[in-house]
PLY file of the C-alpha trace (Angstrom):
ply
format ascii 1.0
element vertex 60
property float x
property float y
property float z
element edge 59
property int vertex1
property int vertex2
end_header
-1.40 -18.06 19.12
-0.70 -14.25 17.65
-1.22 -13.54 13.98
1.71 -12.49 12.23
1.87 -9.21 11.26
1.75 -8.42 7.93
4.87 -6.04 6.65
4.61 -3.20 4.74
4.66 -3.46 1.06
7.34 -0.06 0.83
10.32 -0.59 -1.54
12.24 2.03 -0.64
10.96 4.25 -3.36
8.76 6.70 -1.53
8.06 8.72 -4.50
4.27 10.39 -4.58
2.80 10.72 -8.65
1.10 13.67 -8.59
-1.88 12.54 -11.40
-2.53 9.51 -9.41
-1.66 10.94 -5.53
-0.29 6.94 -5.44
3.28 6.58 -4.08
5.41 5.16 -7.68
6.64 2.34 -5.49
4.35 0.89 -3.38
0.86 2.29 -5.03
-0.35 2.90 -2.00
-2.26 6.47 -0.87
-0.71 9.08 1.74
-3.24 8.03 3.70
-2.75 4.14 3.77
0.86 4.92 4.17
0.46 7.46 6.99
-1.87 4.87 9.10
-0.42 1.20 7.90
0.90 0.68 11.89
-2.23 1.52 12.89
-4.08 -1.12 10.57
-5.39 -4.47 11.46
-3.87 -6.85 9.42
-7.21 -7.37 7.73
-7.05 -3.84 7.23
-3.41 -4.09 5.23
-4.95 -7.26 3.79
-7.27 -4.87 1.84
-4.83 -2.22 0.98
-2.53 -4.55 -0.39
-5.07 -6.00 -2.50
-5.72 -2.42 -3.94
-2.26 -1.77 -4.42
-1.66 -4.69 -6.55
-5.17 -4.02 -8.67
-3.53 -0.56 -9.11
-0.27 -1.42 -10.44
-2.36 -3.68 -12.74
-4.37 -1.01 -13.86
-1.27 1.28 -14.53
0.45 -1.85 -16.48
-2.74 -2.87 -18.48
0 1
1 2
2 3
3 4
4 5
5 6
6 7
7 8
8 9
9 10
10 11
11 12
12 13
13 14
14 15
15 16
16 17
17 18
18 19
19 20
20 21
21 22
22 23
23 24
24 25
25 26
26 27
27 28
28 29
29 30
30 31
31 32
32 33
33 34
34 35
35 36
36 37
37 38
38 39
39 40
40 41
41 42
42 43
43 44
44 45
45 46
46 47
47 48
48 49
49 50
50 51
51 52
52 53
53 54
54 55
55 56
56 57
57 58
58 59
């Protein structure tokens, strides 16, 4: 049985803060945005756990 791949958390934004170097709609990094395809799905399991501790952090 194949895992199902986790999709990418992009909303179309695609908008780079330049304090934070996080992209305003997804809060991820260039480089977790550049290599997501290349990312085991534990691997995008951990940046979208960052992400959403991000956007907390922003939001606090």
């Amino acid at each position: 049985m194949s895992e199902i791949e986790i999709q990418s958390p992009c909303i179309g934004v695609c908008s780079m803060d330049d304090l934070s170097g996080l992209c305003q709609g997804c809060y991820r990094t260039m480089d977790e945005i550049q290599a997501w395809w290349d990312f085991t799905n534990q691997q995008k399991q951990e940046v979208m756990h960052r992400a959403t501790e991000r956007e907390a952090q922003l939001f606090d």
